[in-house]
C-alpha positions as CSV (number, residue, x, y, z in Angstrom):
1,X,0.0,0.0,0.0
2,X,2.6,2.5,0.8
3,X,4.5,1.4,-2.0
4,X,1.3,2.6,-4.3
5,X,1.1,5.7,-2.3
6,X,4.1,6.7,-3.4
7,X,3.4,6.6,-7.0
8,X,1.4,9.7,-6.6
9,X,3.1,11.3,-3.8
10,X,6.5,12.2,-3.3
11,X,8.6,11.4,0.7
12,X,8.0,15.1,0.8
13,X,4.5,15.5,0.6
14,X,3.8,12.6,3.2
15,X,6.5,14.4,5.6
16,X,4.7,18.0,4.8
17,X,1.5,15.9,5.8
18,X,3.2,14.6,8.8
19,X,3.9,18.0,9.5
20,X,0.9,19.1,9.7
21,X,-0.3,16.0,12.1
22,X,2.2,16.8,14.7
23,X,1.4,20.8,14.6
24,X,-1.9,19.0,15.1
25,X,-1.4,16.9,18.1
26,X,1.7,18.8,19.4
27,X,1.4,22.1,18.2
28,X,4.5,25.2,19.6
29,X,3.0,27.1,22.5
30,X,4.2,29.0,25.5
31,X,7.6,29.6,25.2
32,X,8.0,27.5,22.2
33,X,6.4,30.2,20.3
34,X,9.0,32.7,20.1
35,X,12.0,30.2,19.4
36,X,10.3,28.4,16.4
37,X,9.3,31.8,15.0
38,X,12.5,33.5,15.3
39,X,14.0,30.1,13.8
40,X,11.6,30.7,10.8
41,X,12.9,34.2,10.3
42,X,16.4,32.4,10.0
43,X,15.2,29.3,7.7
44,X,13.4,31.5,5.2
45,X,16.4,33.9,5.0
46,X,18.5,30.8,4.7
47,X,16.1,29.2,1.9
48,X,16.0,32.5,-0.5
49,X,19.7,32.8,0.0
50,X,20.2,29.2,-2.0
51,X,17.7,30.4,-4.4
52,X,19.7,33.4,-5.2
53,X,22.9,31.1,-5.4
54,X,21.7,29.0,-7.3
55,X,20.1,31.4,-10.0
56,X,22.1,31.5,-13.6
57,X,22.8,35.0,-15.3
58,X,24.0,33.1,-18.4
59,X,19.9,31.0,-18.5
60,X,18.4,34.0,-17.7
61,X,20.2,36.1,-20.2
62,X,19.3,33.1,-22.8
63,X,15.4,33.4,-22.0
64,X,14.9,36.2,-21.9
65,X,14.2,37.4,-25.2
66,X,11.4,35.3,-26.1
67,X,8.7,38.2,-24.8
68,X,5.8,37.2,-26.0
69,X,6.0,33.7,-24.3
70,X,6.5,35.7,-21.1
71,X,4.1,38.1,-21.5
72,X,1.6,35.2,-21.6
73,X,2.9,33.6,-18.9
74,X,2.7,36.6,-16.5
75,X,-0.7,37.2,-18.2
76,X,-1.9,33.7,-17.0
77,X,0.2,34.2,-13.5
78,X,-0.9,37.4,-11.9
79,X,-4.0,38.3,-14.0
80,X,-5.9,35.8,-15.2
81,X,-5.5,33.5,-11.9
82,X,-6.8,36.2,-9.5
83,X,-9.7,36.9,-12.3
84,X,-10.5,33.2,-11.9
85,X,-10.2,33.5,-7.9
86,X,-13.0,36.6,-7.7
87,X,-15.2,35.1,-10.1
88,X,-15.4,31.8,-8.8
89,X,-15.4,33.4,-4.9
90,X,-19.2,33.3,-5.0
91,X,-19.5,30.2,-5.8
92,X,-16.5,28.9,-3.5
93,X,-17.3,30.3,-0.3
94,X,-20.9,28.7,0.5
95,X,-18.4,25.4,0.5
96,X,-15.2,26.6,1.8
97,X,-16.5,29.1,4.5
98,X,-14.5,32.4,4.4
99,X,-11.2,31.4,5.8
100,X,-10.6,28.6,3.0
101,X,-11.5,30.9,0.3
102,X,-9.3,33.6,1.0
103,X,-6.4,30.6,1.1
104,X,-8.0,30.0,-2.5
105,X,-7.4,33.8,-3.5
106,X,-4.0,34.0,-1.9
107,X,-3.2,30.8,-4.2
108,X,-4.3,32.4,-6.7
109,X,-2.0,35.8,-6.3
110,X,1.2,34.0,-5.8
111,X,4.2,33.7,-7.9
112,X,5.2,30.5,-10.3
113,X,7.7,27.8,-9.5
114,X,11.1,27.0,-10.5
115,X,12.6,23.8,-9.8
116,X,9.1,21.6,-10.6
117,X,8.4,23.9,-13.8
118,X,12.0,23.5,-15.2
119,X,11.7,19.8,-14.3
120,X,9.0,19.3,-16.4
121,X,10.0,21.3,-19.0
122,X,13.0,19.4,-19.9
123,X,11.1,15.7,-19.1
124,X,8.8,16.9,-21.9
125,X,11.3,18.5,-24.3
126,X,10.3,22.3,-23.7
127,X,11.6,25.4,-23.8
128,X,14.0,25.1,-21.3
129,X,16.4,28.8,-21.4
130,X,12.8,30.8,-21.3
131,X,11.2,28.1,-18.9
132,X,14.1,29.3,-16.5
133,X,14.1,32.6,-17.4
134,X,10.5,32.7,-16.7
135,X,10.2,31.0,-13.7
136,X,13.4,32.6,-12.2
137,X,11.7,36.3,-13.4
138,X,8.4,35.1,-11.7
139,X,9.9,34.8,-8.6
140,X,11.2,37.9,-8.6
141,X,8.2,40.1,-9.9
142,X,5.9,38.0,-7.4
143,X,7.9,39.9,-4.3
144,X,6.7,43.0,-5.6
145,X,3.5,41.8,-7.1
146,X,2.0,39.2,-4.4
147,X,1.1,41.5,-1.4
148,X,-0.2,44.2,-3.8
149,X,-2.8,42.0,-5.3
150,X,-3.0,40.7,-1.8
151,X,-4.4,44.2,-0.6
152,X,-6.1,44.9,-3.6
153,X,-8.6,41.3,-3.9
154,X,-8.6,40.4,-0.5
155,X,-8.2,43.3,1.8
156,X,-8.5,43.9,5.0
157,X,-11.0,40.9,5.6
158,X,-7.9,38.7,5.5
159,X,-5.1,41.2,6.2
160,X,-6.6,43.5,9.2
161,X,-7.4,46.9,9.0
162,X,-3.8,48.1,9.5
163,X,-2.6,46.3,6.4
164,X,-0.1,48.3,4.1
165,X,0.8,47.0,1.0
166,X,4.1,49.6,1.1
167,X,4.9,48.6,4.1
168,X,4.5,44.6,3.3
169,X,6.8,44.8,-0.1
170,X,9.5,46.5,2.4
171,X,9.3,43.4,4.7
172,X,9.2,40.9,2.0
173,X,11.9,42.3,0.3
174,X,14.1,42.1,3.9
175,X,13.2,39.0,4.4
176,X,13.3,37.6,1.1
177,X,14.6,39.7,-1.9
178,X,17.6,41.1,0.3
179,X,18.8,37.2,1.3
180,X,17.8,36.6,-2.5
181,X,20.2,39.3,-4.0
182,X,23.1,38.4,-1.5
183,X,23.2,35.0,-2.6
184,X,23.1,35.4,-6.2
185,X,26.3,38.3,-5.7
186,X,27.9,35.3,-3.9
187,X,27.4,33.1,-6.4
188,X,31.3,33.0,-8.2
189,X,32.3,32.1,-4.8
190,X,30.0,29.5,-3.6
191,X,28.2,29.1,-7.1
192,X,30.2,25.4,-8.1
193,X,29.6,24.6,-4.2
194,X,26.1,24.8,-4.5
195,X,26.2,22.8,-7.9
196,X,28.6,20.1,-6.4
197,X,26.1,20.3,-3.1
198,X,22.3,20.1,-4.7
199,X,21.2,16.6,-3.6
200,X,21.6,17.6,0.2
201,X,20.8,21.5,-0.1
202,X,17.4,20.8,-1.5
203,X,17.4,19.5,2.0
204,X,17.8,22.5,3.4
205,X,14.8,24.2,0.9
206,X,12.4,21.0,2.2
207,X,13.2,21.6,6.1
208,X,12.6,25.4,6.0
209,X,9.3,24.8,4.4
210,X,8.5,22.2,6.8
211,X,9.6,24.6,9.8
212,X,7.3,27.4,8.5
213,X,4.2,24.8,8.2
214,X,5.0,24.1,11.6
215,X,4.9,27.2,12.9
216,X,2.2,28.3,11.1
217,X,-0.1,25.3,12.0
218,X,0.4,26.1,15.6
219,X,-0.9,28.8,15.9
220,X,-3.9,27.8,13.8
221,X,-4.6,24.7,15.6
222,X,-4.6,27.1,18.9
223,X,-6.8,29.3,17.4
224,X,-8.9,26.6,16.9
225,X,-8.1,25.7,13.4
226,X,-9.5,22.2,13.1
227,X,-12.9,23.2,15.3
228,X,-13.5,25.7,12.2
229,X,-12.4,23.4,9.0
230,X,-14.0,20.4,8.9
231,X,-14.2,17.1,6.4
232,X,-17.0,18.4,4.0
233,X,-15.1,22.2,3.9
234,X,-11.6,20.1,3.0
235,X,-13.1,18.0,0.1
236,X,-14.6,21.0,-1.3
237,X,-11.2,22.6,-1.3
238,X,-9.6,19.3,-3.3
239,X,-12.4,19.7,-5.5
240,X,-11.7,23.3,-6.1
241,X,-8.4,23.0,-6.2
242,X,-8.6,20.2,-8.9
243,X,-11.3,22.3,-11.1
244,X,-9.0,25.5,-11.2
245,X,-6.5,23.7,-12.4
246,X,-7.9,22.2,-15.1
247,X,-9.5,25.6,-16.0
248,X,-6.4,27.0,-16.5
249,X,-4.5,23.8,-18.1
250,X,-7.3,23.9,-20.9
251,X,-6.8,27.8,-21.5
252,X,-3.2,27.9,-21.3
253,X,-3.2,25.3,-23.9
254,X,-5.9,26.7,-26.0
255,X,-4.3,30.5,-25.8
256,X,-0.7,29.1,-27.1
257,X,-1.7,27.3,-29.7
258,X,-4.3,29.8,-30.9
259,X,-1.1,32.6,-31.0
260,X,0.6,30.2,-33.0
261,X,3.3,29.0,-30.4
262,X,5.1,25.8,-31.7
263,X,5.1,22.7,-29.4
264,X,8.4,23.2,-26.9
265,X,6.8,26.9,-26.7
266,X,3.4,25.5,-25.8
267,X,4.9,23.3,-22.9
268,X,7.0,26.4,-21.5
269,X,3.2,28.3,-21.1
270,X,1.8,25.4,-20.2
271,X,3.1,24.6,-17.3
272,X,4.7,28.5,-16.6
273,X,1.2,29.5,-16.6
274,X,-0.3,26.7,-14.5
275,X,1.5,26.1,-11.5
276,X,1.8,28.1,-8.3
277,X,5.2,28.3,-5.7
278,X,4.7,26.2,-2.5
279,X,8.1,27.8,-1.7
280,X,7.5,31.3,-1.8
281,X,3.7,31.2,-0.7
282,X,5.1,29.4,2.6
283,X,7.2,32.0,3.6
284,X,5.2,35.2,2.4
285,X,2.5,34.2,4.2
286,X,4.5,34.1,7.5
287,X,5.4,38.0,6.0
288,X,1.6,38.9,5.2
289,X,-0.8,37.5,7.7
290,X,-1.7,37.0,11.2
291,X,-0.4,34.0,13.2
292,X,-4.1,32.1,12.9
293,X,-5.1,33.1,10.1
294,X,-2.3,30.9,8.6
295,X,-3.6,27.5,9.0
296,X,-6.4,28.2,6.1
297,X,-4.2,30.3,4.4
298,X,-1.4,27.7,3.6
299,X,-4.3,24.3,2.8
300,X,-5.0,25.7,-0.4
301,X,-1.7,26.1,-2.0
302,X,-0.5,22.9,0.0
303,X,-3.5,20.7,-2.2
304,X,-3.1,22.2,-5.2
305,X,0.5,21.8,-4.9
306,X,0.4,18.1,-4.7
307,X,-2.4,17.6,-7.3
308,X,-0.5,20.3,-9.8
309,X,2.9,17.7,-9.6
310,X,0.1,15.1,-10.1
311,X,-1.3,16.0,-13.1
312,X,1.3,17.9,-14.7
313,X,3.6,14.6,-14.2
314,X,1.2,12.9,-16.5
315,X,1.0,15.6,-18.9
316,X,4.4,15.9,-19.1
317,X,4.8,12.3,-19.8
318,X,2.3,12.4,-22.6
319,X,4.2,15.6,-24.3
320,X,7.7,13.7,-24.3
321,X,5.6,10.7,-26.5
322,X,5.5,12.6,-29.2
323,X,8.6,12.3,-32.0
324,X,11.6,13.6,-32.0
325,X,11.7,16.2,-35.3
326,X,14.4,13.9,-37.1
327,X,11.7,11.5,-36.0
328,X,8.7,14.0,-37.6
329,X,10.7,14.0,-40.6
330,X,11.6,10.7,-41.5
């Protein structure tokens, strides 16, 4: 059986699951509080300074003058995503309850990935320089872009009434874009390091994710989390999950292959345009929101997450089917 399991999910996803059990049953408190938050500050700093490390001038440099597949990209990313978040509120929240569907917006507002987007790019014979550049730009643009369209969708129903956007890109750009920056300027120094060193630093990414869930599960489940969230709210939210994604697989495709992208182009947008960063909506949400507000916060884009490297697993497999173009050809 667990053998099966794992043919869907990854060792990470059941340990992010087992995470979320132990914040359940032993969740930080007292004077635990303060130690695993300050601890988060430090992993998160940690985490973007690897990102910024590992980042290539020379890929992005490569990538980055295919515009129009990036303009679609970003379209699909921080437009049409939100778009599809506060039109299908209405319908989401008589399920979800309030706290769930604001998760579901902030899912929708956050940046791209990197590493899983890349990865699937090159198992299905992408675009891989502009899948980089993409997903490395999207990173980037989502520091600035992400509380913005935070304050302007959401508001103060999920950020409090003393919520300034200004003031929210200043601390995610401390916390994040500043560790960001000084590892990419340390990169001719530590840059082969980090290359000889990536099996056991994606380590490091995994356990500051983990630490944030942690922390941020605390709090919920002390707040009373699980009291408010129950089993007909959470199959909803896999169900929502599962339908936005498809929505946005089927207009992705449909959009790059009405503009007249060729195939490897098609992939890049495809799954650019479709996926949504586990590792950045962790930590900005320890930047954005309250302590118990969290909890909901972070089960959307956990889901969506797992079913995203689900589906788009399959679909990449089905893309690398197709021949080769000595293949086409003959």
């Amino acid at each position: 059986m667990l053998g099966r399991l794992r043919q869907w999910v990854d060792n990470f996803t059941l340990t992010l699951v087992g995470v979320v059990i132990l914040a359940s049953v032993l969740p930080a408190q007292g004077r635990g509080v303060p130690f695993f938050e300050g601890l988060t500050v430090a992993a998160i700093a940690l985490l973007f300074f690897m990102h910024g490390a590992k980042l290539s001038r020379q890929a992005i440099i490569s990538g980055a003058t295919h515009w129009r597949l990036h303009l679609v990209v970003f379209g699909f990313t921080f437009v049409a995503f939100p778009l599809l978040g506060v039109l299908g509120r209405p319908l989401m929240e008589p399920w979800l309850g309030t706290p769930l569907t604001l998760g579901m917006l902030y899912l929708c507002v956050l940046p791209g990935t990197v590493q899983s987007a890349i990865a699937f790019n090159s198992l299905a014979r992408g675009n891989i320089p502009a899948a980089i550049c993409n997903a490395s730009a999207s990173s980037l643009i989502g520091i600035l872009a992400t509380p913005l369209l935070v304050m302007l969708i959401m508001g103060a129903q999920a950020t409090g009434e003393g919520y300034n956007a200004g003031e929210a890109v200043l601390k995610i750009s401390l916390q994040l874009l500043l560790p960001f920056v000084l590892g990419h300027l340390a990169r001719p120094w530590i840059g082969d390091w980090v290359a000889r060193n990536r099996p056991w630093l994606s380590k490091v990414d995994q356990s500051s994710i983990l630490l944030v869930v942690y922390t941020a599960f605390s709090a919920s489940v002390v707040g009373g989390l699980w009291q408010t969230v129950g089993l007909g709210p959470l199959l909803a939210l896999i169900l929502a999950c599962c339908v936005l994604l498809a929505l946005v697989l089927v207009l992705t495709t449909a959009l790059a292959r009405g503009l007249g992208f060729n195939k490897e182009d098609e992939i890049t947008i495809v799954f650019g345009a479709s996926k949504k960063s586990l590792a950045t909506g962790v930590p900005m949400a320890q930047v954005l929101f309250a302590g118990t507000a969290l909890g909901p916060m972070l089960l959307p884009i956990m889901l969506f997450h797992q079913i995203q490297l689900i589906v788009c697993a399959i679909l990449a497999q089905r893309y690398a089917q197709r021949p080769t173009a000595a293949e086409a050809a003959n």
